[in-house]
N, C-alpha and C positions, 0 to 999 in steps of 0.2 A: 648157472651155466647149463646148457642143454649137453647131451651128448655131443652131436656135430661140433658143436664148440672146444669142447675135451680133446676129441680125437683132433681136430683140427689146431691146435694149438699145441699138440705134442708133434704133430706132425712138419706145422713149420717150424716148431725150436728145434727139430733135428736138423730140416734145411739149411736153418739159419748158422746154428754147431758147426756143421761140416763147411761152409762159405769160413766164417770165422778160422777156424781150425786151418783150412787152408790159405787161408789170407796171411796169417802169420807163420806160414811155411812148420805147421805141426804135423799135418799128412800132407800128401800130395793128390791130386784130382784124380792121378789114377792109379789109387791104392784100394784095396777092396774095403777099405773101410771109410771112406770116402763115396765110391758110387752105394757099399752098402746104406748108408745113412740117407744120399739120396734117394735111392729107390723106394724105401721104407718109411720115409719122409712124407713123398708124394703121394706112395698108394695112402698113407692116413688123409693128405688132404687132398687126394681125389674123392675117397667115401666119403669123405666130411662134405663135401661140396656132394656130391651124389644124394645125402643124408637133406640137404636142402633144397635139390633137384635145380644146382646150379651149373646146367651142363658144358659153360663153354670153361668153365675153370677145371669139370670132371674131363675133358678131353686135354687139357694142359696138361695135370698132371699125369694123367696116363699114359701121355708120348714121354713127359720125363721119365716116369717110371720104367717105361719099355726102354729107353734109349740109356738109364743106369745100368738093367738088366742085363742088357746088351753089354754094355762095357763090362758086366761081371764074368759074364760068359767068356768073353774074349780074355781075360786077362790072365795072364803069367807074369812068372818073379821078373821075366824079361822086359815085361812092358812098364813094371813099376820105376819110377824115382828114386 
């Protein structure tokens, strides 16, 4: 396995973690440990894709990434589930 592939694949088992984890209602979408994992998720497989100079998957993840961020910035106990 190359690096890219490491990071990338720690990267989507987190996305995948946090979909799962929410799907059977164990966090909620908008719990900071939810967009955390998001965010953290995609910046891995935006480098990872960056790392293979795959830019239209490096611009996917980086609006996720920004658009998790975003929901962390915004969030209080008020907005949780």
């Amino acid at each position: 396995m190359t690096l890219s592939d490491i990071i990338g694949t720690f990267g989507v088992s987190m996305l995948l973690i946090a979909f799962v984890l929410n799907q059977r209602r164990t966090i909620s979408e908008h719990s900071r440990t939810f967009l955390s994992m998001n965010m953290i998720g995609a910046l891995l497989c935006g480098y990872s894709a960056w790392l293979v100079s795959f830019m239209p998957f490096v611009v996917l993840e980086t609006v996720w990434a920004l658009f998790a961020a975003w929901g962390l910035l915004r969030w209080s106990p008020a907005t949780a589930d």
